[in-house]
Backbone as CSV, one residue per row, in Angstrom:
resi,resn,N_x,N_y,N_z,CA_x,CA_y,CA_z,C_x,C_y,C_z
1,UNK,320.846,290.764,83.483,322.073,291.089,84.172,322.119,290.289,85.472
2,UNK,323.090,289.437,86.153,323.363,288.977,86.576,324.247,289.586,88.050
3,UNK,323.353,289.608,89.415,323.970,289.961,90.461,325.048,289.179,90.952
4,UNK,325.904,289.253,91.772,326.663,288.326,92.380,326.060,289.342,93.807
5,UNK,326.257,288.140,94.769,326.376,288.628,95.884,327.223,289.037,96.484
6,UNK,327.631,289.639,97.024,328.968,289.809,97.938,329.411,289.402,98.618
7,UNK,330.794,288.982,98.451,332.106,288.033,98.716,331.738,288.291,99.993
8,UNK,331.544,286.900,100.803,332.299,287.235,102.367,333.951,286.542,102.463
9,UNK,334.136,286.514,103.537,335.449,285.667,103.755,335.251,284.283,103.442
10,UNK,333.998,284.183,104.255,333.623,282.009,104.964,333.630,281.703,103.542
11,UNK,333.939,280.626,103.194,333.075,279.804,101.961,331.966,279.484,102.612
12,UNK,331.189,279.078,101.410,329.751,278.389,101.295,330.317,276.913,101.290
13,UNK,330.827,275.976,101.967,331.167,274.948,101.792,330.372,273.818,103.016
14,UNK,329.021,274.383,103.656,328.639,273.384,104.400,327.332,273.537,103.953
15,UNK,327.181,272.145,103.500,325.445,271.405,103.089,324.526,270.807,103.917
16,UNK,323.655,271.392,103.533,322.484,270.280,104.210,321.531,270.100,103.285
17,UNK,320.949,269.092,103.668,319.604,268.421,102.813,317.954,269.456,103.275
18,UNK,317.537,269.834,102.397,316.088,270.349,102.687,315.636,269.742,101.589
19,UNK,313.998,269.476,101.970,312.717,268.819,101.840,311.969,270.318,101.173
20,UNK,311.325,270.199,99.734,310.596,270.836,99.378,309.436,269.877,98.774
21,UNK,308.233,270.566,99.150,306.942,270.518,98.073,307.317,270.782,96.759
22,UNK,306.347,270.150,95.837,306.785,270.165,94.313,306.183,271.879,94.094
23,UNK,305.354,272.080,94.755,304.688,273.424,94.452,305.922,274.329,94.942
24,UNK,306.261,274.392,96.051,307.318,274.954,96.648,308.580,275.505,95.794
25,UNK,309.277,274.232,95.026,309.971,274.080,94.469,310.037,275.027,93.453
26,UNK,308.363,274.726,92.869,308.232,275.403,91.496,308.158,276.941,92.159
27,UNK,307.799,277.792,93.280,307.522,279.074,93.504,309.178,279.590,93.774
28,UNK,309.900,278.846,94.331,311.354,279.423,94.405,311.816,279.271,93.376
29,UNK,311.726,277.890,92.632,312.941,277.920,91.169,312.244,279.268,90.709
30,UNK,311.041,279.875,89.687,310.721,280.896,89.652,311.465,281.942,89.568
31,UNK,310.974,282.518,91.319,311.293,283.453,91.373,313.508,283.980,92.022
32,UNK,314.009,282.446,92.109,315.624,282.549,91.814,315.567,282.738,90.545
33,UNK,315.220,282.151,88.989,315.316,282.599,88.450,314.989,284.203,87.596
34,UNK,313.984,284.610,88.060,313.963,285.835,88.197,314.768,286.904,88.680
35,UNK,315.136,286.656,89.783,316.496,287.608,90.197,318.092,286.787,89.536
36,UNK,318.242,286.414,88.980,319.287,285.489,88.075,319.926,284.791,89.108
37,UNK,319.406,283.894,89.953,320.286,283.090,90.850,319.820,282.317,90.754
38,UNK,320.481,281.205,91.399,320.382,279.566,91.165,319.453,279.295,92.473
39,UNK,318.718,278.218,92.616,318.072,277.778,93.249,318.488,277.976,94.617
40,UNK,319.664,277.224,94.724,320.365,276.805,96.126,320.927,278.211,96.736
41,UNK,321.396,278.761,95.781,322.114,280.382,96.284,320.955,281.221,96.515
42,UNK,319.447,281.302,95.971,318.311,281.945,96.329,317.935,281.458,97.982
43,UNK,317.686,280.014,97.982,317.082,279.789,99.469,318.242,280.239,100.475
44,UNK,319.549,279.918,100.513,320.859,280.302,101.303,321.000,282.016,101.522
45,UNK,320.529,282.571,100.177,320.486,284.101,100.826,319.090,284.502,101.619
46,UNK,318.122,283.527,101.046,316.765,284.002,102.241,316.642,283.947,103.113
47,UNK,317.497,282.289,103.370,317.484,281.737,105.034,318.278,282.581,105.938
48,UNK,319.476,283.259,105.386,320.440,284.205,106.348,320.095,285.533,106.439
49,UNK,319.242,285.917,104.942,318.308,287.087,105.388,317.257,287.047,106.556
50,UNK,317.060,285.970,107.071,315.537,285.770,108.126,316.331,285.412,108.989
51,UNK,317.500,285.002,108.949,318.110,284.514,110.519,318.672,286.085,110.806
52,UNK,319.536,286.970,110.308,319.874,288.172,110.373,319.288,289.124,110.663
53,UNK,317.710,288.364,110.269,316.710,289.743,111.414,316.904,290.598,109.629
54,UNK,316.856,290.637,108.625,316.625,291.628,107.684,315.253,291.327,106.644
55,UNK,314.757,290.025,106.732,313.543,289.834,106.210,312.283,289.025,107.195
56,UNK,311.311,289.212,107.078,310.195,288.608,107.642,310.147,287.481,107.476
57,UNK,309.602,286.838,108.506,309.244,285.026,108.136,307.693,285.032,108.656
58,UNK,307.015,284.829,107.898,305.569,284.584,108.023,305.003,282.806,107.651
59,UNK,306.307,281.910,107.269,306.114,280.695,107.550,305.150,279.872,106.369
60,UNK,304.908,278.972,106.715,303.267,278.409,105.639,302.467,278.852,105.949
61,UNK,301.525,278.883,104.686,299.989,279.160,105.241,299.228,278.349,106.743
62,UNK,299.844,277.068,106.343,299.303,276.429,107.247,299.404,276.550,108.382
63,UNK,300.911,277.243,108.830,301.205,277.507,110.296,300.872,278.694,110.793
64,UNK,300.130,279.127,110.019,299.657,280.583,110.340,298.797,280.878,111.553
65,UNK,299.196,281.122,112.596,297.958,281.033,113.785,296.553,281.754,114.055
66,UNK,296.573,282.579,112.520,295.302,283.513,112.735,294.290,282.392,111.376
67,UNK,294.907,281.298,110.617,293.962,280.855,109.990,292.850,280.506,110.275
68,UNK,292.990,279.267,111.560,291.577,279.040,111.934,290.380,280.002,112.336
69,UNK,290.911,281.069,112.654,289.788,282.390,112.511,289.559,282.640,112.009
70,UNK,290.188,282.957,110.779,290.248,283.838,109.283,288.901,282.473,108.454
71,UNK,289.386,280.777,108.377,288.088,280.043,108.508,286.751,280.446,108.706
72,UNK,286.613,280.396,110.220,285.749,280.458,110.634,284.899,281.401,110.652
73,UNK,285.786,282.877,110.553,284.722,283.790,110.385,284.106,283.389,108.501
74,UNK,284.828,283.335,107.693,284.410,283.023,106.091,283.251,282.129,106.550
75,UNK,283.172,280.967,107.597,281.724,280.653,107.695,280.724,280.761,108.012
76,UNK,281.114,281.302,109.072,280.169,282.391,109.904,279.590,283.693,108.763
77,UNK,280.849,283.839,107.480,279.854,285.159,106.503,279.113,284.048,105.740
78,UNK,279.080,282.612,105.746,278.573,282.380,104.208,277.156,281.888,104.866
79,UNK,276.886,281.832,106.012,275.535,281.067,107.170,274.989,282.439,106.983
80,UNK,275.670,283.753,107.182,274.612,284.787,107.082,274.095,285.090,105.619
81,UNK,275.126,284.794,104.790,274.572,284.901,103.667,273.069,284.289,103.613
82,UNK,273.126,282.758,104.075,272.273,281.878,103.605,271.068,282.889,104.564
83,UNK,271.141,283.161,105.621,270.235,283.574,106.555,269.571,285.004,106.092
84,UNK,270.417,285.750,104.923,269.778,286.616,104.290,269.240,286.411,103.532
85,UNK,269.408,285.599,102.558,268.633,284.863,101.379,267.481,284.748,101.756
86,UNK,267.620,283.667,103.306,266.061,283.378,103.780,265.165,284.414,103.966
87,UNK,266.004,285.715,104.834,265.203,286.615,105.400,264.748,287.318,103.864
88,UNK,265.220,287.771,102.749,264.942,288.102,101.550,263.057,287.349,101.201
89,UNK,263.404,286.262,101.017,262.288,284.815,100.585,261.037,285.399,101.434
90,UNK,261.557,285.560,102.686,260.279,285.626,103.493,259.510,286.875,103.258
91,UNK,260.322,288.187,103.315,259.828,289.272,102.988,258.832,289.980,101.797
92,UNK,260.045,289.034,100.497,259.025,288.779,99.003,257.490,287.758,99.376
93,UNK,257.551,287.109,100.211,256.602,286.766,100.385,255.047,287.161,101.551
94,UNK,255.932,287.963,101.603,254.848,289.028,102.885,254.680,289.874,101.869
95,UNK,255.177,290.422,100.824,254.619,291.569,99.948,253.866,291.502,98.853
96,UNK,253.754,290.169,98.621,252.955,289.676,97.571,251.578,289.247,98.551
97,UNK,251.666,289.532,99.384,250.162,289.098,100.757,250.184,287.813,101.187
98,UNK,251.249,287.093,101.410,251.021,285.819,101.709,252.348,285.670,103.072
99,UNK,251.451,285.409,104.184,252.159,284.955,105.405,252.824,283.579,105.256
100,UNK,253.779,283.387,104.763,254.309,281.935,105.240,253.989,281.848,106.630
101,UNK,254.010,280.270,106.755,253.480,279.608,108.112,255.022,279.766,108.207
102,UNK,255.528,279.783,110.030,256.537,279.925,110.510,256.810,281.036,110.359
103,UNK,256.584,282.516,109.881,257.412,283.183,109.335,257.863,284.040,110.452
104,UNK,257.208,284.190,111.642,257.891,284.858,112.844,258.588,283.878,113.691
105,UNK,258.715,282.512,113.303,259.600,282.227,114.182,260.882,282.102,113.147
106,UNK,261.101,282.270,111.838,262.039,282.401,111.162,262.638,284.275,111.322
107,UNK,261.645,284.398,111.511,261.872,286.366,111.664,262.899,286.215,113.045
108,UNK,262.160,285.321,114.151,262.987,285.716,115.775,264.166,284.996,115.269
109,UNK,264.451,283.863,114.953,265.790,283.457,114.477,266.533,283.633,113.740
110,UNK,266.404,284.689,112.883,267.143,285.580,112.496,267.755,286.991,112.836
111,UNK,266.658,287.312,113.639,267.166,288.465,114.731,268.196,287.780,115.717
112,UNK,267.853,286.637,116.285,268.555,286.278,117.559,270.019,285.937,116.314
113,UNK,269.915,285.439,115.159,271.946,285.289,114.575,272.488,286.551,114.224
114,UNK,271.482,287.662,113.957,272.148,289.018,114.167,272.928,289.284,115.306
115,UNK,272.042,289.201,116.273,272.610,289.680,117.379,273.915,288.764,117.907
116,UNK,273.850,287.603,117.905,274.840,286.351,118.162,275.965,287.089,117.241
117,UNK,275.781,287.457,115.959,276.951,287.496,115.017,277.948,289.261,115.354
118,UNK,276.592,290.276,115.863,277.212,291.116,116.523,278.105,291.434,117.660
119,UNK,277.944,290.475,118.839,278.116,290.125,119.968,279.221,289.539,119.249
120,UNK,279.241,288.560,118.286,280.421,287.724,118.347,281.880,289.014,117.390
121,UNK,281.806,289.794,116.624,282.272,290.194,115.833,282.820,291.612,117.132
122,UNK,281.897,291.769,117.947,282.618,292.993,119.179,283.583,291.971,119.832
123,UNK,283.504,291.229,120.097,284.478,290.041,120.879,285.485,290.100,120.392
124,UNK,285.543,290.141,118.680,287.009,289.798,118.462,287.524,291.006,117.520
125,UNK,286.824,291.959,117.846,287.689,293.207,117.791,288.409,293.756,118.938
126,UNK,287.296,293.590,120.017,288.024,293.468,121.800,288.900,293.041,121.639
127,UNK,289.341,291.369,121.054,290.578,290.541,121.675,291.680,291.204,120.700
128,UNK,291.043,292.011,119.949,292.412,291.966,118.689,293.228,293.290,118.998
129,UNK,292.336,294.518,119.822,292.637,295.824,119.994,293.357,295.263,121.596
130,UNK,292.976,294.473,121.991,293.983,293.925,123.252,295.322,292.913,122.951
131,UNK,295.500,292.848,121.710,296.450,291.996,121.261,297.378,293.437,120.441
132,UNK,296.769,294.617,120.558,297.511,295.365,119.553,297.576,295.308,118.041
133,UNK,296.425,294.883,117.840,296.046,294.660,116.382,295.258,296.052,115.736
Protein backbone atom coordinates (compact mmCIF):
# COMPACT_ATOMS: atom_id res chain seq x y z
CA UNK A 1 0.00 0.00 0.00
CA UNK A 2 1.22 3.06 -1.03
CA UNK A 3 1.40 6.39 1.27
CA UNK A 4 1.18 9.73 -0.29
CA UNK A 5 2.30 12.39 1.73
CA UNK A 6 0.39 15.26 2.38
CA UNK A 7 -0.42 17.93 -0.03
CA UNK A 8 1.12 21.17 1.02
CA UNK A 9 0.37 24.31 -0.96
CA UNK A 10 4.37 24.98 -2.26
CA UNK A 11 5.21 22.63 -5.08
CA UNK A 12 8.22 20.54 -4.90
CA UNK A 13 9.59 22.35 -7.89
CA UNK A 14 13.19 23.40 -6.64
CA UNK A 15 16.27 20.96 -7.26
CA UNK A 16 19.42 20.48 -6.18
CA UNK A 17 22.18 18.11 -6.89
CA UNK A 18 23.36 15.75 -3.88
CA UNK A 19 26.43 13.50 -3.85
CA UNK A 20 25.84 9.96 -2.53
CA UNK A 21 28.18 6.97 -1.69
CA UNK A 22 27.31 3.87 -3.67
CA UNK A 23 26.74 2.25 -0.19
CA UNK A 24 24.62 5.19 0.77
CA UNK A 25 22.63 5.00 -2.15
CA UNK A 26 22.05 1.38 -1.77
CA UNK A 27 20.84 1.97 2.25
CA UNK A 28 18.22 4.72 1.16
CA UNK A 29 17.04 3.20 -2.24
CA UNK A 30 16.21 0.21 0.29
CA UNK A 31 14.72 1.46 2.75
CA UNK A 32 12.41 4.34 0.27
CA UNK A 33 11.52 1.40 -1.15
CA UNK A 34 10.32 -0.13 1.77
CA UNK A 35 8.05 2.55 2.87
CA UNK A 36 6.78 2.72 -1.02
CA UNK A 37 8.50 5.98 -1.96
CA UNK A 38 10.79 6.94 -4.48
CA UNK A 39 14.21 7.72 -3.75
CA UNK A 40 14.15 11.50 -4.17
CA UNK A 41 10.69 11.92 -2.24
CA UNK A 42 12.36 9.61 0.71
CA UNK A 43 15.60 11.91 1.17
CA UNK A 44 13.22 15.37 0.67
CA UNK A 45 10.90 14.08 3.45
CA UNK A 46 14.01 13.23 5.78
CA UNK A 47 15.85 16.33 5.09
CA UNK A 48 12.62 18.56 6.18
CA UNK A 49 11.96 16.08 8.86
CA UNK A 50 15.62 17.07 10.47
CA UNK A 51 15.38 20.65 9.48
CA UNK A 52 11.76 20.82 11.32
CA UNK A 53 13.30 19.67 14.46
CA UNK A 54 10.97 16.22 14.13
CA UNK A 55 13.80 13.67 13.52
CA UNK A 56 17.38 13.25 14.85
CA UNK A 57 20.49 13.80 12.85
CA UNK A 58 23.31 11.79 14.18
CA UNK A 59 25.27 12.42 10.80
CA UNK A 60 28.11 9.72 9.51
CA UNK A 61 29.79 7.48 11.41
CA UNK A 62 32.66 9.26 10.65
CA UNK A 63 31.62 12.59 12.02
CA UNK A 64 30.74 11.22 15.05
CA UNK A 65 32.74 13.04 17.82
CA UNK A 66 32.68 10.28 20.41
CA UNK A 67 34.44 7.79 17.74
CA UNK A 68 37.89 8.43 18.42
CA UNK A 69 37.18 7.31 22.03
CA UNK A 70 34.90 4.65 21.36
CA UNK A 71 38.59 3.54 19.17
CA UNK A 72 40.64 3.94 21.58
CA UNK A 73 39.15 2.56 24.42
CA UNK A 74 38.49 -0.99 21.95
CA UNK A 75 42.39 -0.69 22.20
CA UNK A 76 43.07 -0.04 25.27
CA UNK A 77 40.43 -3.51 25.86
CA UNK A 78 42.38 -5.58 23.30
CA UNK A 79 46.29 -4.56 25.14
CA UNK A 80 44.52 -5.81 28.30
CA UNK A 81 43.39 -8.66 26.78
CA UNK A 82 46.91 -9.40 25.57
CA UNK A 83 48.19 -8.40 29.19
CA UNK A 84 45.84 -11.06 30.59
CA UNK A 85 46.83 -13.75 28.43
CA UNK A 86 50.35 -12.90 29.66
CA UNK A 87 49.39 -12.63 33.25
CA UNK A 88 47.40 -16.20 32.65
CA UNK A 89 51.05 -17.83 30.97
CA UNK A 90 52.86 -16.69 33.90
CA UNK A 91 50.68 -18.02 36.59
CA UNK A 92 50.29 -21.63 34.70
CA UNK A 93 53.71 -21.44 34.98
CA UNK A 94 54.29 -20.76 38.68
CA UNK A 95 51.88 -23.76 39.28
CA UNK A 96 53.50 -26.26 37.51
CA UNK A 97 56.84 -25.06 39.90
CA UNK A 98 58.64 -23.21 37.50
CA UNK A 99 59.58 -19.40 38.09
CA UNK A 100 59.95 -17.81 34.75
CA UNK A 101 62.94 -15.48 34.77
CA UNK A 102 61.36 -11.92 34.72
CA UNK A 103 58.29 -13.00 36.19
CA UNK A 104 58.00 -10.18 38.89
CA UNK A 105 58.92 -7.67 36.76
CA UNK A 106 56.14 -8.85 34.32
CA UNK A 107 53.88 -9.26 37.59
CA UNK A 108 54.83 -5.17 38.55
CA UNK A 109 53.90 -4.29 34.94
CA UNK A 110 50.96 -5.57 34.95
CA UNK A 111 49.81 -4.26 38.16
CA UNK A 112 51.14 -0.79 37.22
CA UNK A 113 48.46 -1.21 33.49
CA UNK A 114 45.80 -2.12 35.98
CA UNK A 115 46.08 0.64 37.79
CA UNK A 116 46.90 3.10 34.64
CA UNK A 117 43.68 1.46 33.01
CA UNK A 118 41.67 2.17 36.31
CA UNK A 119 42.77 5.67 36.79
CA UNK A 120 42.18 6.03 33.15
CA UNK A 121 38.50 4.52 32.93
CA UNK A 122 37.53 6.93 36.45
CA UNK A 123 38.66 9.88 34.19
CA UNK A 124 36.28 9.32 31.68
CA UNK A 125 33.41 8.51 33.59
CA UNK A 126 34.29 11.93 35.54
CA UNK A 127 34.33 13.75 32.11
CA UNK A 128 31.19 12.04 30.89
CA UNK A 129 28.98 12.52 34.29
CA UNK A 130 30.29 16.27 33.79
CA UNK A 131 29.17 16.33 30.26
CA UNK A 132 25.72 14.88 31.47
CA UNK A 133 26.19 11.62 30.11
Amino acid sequence: MRMNRKRTIEKRDQEKKIRFTPTAVRLIDAEARRRHQKFAGFVGDAALAVALGKAGMVGSPEDDPVRPLVEAIEAHTKALNRIGTNLNQVTAAIHSGAIPERAEAVLDRIELAAQTSYALMDQLLAEAAGHGA
